[in-house]
C-alpha positions in Angstrom: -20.8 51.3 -40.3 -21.9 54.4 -38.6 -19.3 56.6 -37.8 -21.0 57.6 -34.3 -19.8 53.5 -33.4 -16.4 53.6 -34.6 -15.2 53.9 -31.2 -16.6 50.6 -29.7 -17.4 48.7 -33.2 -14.8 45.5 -34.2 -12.3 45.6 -36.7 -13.2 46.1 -40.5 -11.5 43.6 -42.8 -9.6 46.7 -43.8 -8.4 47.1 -40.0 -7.7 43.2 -39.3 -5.7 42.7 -42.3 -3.2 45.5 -41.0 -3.0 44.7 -37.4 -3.1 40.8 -37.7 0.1 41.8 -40.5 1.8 43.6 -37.5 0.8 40.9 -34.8 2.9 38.6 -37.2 6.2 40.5 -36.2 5.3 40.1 -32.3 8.3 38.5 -30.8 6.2 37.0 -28.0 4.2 35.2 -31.0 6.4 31.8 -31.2 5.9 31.2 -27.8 2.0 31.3 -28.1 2.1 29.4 -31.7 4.1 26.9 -29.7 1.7 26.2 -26.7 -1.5 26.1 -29.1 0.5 24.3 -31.5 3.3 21.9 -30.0 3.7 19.6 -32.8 4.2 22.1 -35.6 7.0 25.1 -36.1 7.4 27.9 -34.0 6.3 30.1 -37.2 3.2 28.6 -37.5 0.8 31.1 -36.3 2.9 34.0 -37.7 2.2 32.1 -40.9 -1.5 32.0 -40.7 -1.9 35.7 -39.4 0.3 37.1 -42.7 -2.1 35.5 -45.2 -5.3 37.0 -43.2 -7.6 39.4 -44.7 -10.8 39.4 -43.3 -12.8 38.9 -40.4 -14.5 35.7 -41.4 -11.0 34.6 -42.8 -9.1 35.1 -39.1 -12.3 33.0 -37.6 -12.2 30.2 -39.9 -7.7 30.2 -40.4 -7.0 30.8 -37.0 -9.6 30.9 -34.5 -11.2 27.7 -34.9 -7.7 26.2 -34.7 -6.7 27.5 -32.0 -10.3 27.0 -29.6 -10.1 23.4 -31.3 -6.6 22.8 -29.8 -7.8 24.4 -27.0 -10.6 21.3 -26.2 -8.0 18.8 -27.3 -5.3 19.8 -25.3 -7.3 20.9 -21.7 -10.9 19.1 -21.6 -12.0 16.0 -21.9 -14.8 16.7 -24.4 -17.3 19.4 -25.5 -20.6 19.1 -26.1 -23.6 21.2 -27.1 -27.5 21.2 -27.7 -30.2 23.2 -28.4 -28.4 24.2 -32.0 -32.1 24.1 -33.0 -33.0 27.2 -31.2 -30.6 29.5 -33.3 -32.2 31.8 -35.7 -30.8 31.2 -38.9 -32.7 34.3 -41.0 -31.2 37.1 -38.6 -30.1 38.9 -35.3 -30.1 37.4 -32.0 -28.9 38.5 -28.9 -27.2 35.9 -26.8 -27.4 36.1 -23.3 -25.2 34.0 -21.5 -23.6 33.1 -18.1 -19.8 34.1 -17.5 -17.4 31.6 -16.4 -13.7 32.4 -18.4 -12.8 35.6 -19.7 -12.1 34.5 -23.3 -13.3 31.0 -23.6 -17.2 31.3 -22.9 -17.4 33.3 -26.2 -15.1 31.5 -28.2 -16.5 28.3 -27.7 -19.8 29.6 -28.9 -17.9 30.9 -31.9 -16.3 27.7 -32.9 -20.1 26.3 -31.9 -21.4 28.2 -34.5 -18.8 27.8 -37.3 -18.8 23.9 -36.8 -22.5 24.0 -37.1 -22.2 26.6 -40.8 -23.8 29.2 -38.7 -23.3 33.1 -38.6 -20.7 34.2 -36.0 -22.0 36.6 -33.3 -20.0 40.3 -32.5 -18.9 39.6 -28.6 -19.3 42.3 -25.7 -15.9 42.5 -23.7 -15.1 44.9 -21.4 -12.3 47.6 -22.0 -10.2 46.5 -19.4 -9.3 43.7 -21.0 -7.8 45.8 -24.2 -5.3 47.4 -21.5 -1.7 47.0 -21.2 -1.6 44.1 -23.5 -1.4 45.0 -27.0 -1.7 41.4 -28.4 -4.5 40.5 -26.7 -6.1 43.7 -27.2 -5.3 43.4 -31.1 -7.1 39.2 -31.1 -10.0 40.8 -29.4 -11.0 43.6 -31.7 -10.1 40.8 -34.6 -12.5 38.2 -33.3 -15.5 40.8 -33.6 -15.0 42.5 -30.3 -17.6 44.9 -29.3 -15.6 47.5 -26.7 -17.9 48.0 -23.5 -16.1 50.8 -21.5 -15.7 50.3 -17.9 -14.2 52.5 -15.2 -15.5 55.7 -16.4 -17.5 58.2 -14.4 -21.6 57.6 -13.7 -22.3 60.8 -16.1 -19.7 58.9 -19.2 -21.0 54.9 -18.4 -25.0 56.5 -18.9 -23.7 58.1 -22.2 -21.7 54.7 -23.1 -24.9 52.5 -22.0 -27.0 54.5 -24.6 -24.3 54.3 -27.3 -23.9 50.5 -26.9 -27.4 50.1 -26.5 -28.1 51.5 -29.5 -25.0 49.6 -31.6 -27.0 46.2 -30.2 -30.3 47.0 -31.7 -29.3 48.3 -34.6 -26.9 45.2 -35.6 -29.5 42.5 -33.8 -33.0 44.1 -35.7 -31.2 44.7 -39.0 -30.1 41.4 -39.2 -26.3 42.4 -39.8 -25.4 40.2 -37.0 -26.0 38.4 -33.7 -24.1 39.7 -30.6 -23.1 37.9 -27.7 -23.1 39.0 -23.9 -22.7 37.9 -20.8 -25.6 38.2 -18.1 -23.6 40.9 -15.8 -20.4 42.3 -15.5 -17.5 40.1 -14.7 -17.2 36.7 -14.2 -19.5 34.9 -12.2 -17.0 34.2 -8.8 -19.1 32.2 -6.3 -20.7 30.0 -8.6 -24.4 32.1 -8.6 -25.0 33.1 -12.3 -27.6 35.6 -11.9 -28.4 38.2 -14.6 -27.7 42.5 -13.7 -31.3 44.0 -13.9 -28.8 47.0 -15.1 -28.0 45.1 -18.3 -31.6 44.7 -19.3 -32.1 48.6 -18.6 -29.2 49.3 -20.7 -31.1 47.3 -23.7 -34.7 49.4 -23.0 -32.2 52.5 -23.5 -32.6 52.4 -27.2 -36.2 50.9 -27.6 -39.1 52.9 -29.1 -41.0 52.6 -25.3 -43.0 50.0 -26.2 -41.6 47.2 -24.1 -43.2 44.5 -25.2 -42.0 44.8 -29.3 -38.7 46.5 -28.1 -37.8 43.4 -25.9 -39.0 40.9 -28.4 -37.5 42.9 -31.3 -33.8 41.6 -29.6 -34.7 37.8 -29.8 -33.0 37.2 -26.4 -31.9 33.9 -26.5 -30.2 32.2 -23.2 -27.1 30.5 -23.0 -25.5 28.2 -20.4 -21.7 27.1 -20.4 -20.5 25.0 -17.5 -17.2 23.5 -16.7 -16.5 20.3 -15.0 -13.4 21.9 -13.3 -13.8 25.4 -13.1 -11.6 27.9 -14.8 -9.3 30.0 -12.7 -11.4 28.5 -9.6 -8.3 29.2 -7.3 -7.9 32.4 -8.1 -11.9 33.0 -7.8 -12.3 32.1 -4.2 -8.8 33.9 -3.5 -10.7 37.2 -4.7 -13.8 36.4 -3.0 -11.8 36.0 0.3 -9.9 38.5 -0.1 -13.0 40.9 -0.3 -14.3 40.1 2.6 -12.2 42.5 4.6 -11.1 44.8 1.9 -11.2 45.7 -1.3 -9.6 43.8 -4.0 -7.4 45.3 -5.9 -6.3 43.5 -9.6 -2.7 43.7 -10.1 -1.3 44.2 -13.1 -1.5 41.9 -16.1 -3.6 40.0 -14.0 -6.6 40.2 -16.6 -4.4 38.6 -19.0 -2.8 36.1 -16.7 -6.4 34.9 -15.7 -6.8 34.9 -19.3 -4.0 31.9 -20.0 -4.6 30.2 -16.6 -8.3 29.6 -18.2 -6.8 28.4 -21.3 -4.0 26.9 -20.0 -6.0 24.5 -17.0 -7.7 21.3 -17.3 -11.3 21.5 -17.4 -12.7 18.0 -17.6 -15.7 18.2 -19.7 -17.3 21.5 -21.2 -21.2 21.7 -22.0 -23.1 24.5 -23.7 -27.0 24.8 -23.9 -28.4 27.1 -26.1 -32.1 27.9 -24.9 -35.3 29.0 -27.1 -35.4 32.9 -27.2 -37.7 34.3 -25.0 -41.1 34.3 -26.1 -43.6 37.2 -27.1 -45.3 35.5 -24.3 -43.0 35.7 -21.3 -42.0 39.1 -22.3 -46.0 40.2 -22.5 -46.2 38.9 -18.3 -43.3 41.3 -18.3 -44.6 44.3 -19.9 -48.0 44.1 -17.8 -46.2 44.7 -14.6 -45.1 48.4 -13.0 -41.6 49.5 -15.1 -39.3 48.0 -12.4 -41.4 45.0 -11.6 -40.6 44.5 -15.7 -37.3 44.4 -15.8 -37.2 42.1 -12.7 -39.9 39.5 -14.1 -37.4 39.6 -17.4 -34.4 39.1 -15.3 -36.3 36.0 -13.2 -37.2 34.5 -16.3 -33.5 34.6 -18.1 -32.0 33.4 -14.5 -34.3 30.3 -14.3 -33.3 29.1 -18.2 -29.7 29.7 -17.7 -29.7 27.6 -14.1 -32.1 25.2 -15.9 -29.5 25.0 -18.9 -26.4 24.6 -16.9 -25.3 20.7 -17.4 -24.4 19.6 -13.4 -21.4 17.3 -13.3 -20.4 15.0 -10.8 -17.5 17.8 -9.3 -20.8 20.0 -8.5 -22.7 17.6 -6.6 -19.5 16.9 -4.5 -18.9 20.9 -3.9 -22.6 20.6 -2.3 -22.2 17.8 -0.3 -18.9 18.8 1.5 -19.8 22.8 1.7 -23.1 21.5 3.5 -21.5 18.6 5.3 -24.1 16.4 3.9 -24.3 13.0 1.9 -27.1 14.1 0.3 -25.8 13.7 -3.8 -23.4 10.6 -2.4 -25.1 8.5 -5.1 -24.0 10.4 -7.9 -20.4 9.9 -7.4 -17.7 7.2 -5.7 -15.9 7.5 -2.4 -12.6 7.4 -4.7 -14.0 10.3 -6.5 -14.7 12.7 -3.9 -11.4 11.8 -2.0 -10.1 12.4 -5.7 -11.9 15.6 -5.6 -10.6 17.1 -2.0 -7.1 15.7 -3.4 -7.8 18.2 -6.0 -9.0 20.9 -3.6 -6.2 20.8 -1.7 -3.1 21.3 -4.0 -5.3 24.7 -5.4 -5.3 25.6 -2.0 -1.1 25.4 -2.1 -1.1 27.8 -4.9 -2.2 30.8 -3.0 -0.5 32.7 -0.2 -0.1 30.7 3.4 -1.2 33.6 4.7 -5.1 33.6 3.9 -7.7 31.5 6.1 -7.6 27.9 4.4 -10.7 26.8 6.2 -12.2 29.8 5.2 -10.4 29.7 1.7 -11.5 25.9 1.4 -15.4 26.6 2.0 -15.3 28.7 -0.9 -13.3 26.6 -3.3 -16.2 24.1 -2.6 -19.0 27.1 -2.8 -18.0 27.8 -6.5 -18.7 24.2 -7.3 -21.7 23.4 -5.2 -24.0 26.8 -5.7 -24.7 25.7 -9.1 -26.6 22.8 -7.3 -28.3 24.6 -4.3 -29.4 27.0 -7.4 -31.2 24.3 -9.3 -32.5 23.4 -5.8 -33.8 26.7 -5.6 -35.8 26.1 -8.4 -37.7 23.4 -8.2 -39.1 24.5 -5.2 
């Protein structure tokens, strides 16, 4: 590994064997063994984590444990397609929508390792390796790739070029694939649309020919939906919220958004890996003015990941009652949607009595029914 990436690169085996030995002697540990594992002892994790010595060992001991009792113990089922579309003979770079902090990449992780294909490195932003030494040391050992936020414009052009560069050079050397999602953040209000600023970021280390630089990356689109929405509560709290002030994250609320996404119930799971995108679409791209590319690039990666998101029923109700309309009202039962404003109200009772609930209650239903109006979007 080149030493200029040492800084934002994962873990070495030589690295994760050390700091998963002194994760063992967390005293917070039991309690997390216990909620991913409630049948066995309260030593089991600390168990696993001793005996680790590489990356690929962590994944395979502990990881796909852990995301499998994950699925068991808070969805009804996961499914996936499009499996076909991963290059098996080197690099990709995934580009995916953003929906939970940790479980978006970790599900494609355990995708890939259930399927006896090569892990991906994952983009995660450095706020999330703050005040939290645990989860900062599972991050760097599940082939974290540090992306530094909150820095000054002059620092975050410098960090752009130096991840930039880390992402070609582990994507077109085959070392690895990477993962990351299509902007900064989670997407909020249920709109997953990709940062133009992203694709700019990967140009940053091209040759300046756009055409092979872009295809060189293999950009292949993901989609991952959730029938019930992770941390949706605390999603339209912030967007509320906003509306007449800044938000300002409290502290450890990072990590607690991290567990609540873990922790809730989220019905069923779906994730759509698309074809990368081809020589062709990039080559409509590359003919346009040097803006107009990075736009046409950007409209073509938004229309596969809204194509690819899997619509469930909880969507279609979102539309209909955030439009007042009937319009989806054969897709679902009359018990179903009362089932689903039962559901709308007791999040509601988990936030502060002092915020608009009207107001509040429109964007619950927003974050579930934009995914719809998006695919409406579309097809038009």
């Amino acid at each position: 590994m080149d030493n200029e990436y040492q800084d934002i690169a994962p873990y070495s085996d030589e690295e994760v064997a050390r700091v998963l030995s002194r994760l063992a002697r967390n005293p917070f540990l039991p309690v997390v063994s216990k909620f991913f594992f409630p049948d066995e002892p309260f030593d089991t994790l600390r168990k696993l984590l001793k005996d680790i010595r590489t990356i690929d060992q962590f994944q395979e001991v502990v990881m796909y444990k852990v995301v499998a009792a994950v699925i068991e113990r808070s969805t009804s089922g996961f499914s996936c397609d499009g499996l076909e579309n991963i290059r098996r003979d080197g690099g990709f770079l995934a580009v995916s929508n953003h929906r939970d902090i940790i479980l978006d990449p970790a599900l494609v992780q355990w995708t890939l390792y259930a399927n006896k294909l090569p892990f991906t490195e994952i983009c995660v932003g450095s706020n999330l390796l703050e005040g939290n030494r645990m989860v900062s040391d599972l991050l760097r050992s599940n082939r974290m790739i540090k992306v530094i936020r909150g820095i000054s414009a002059r620092e975050l052009y410098l960090s752009s070029q130096l991840l930039s560069r880390y992402i070609r050079d582990t994507v077109t050397s085959g070392r690895s694939a990477v993962w990351i999602a299509q902007k900064e953040g989670r997407t909020k209000d249920g709109r997953d649309m990709t940062e133009q600023g992203l694709l700019k970021m990967f140009d940053m280390s091209g040759s300046g020919d756009f055409l092979e630089d872009f295809d060189a990356l293999h950009i292949t689109p993901m989609s991952i939906s959730y029938e019930y929405e992770p941390c949706d509560i605390r999603k339209a709290r912030e967007l509320l919220i906003s509306r007449s002030r800044k938000y300002v994250k409290k502290r450890m609320e990072d990590t607690h958004s991290i567990m609540s996404g873990i922790k809730q119930w989220k019905g069923g799971v779906h994730l759509n890996i698309d074809k990368p995108l081809t020589r062709g679409e990039i080559e409509l791209a590359s003919a346009c003015s040097r803006n107009d590319r990075y736009q046409t690039i950007r409209r073509t990666l938004d229309l596969r990941i809204i194509r690819g998101y899997k619509l469930w029923k909880t969507n279609y109700m979102g539309y209909d009652l955030m439009n007042g309309s009937g319009k989806y009202r054969g897709i679902y039962s009359e018990a179903e949607l009362e089932a689903f404003k039962d559901y709308t109200e007791r999040k509601l009772d988990k936030v502060e009595r002092s915020l608009d609930r009207d107001e509040l209650r429109k964007i619950f239903w927003q974050i579930y029914g934009n995914p719809v109006a998006a695919r409406e979007e579309d097809l038009e």
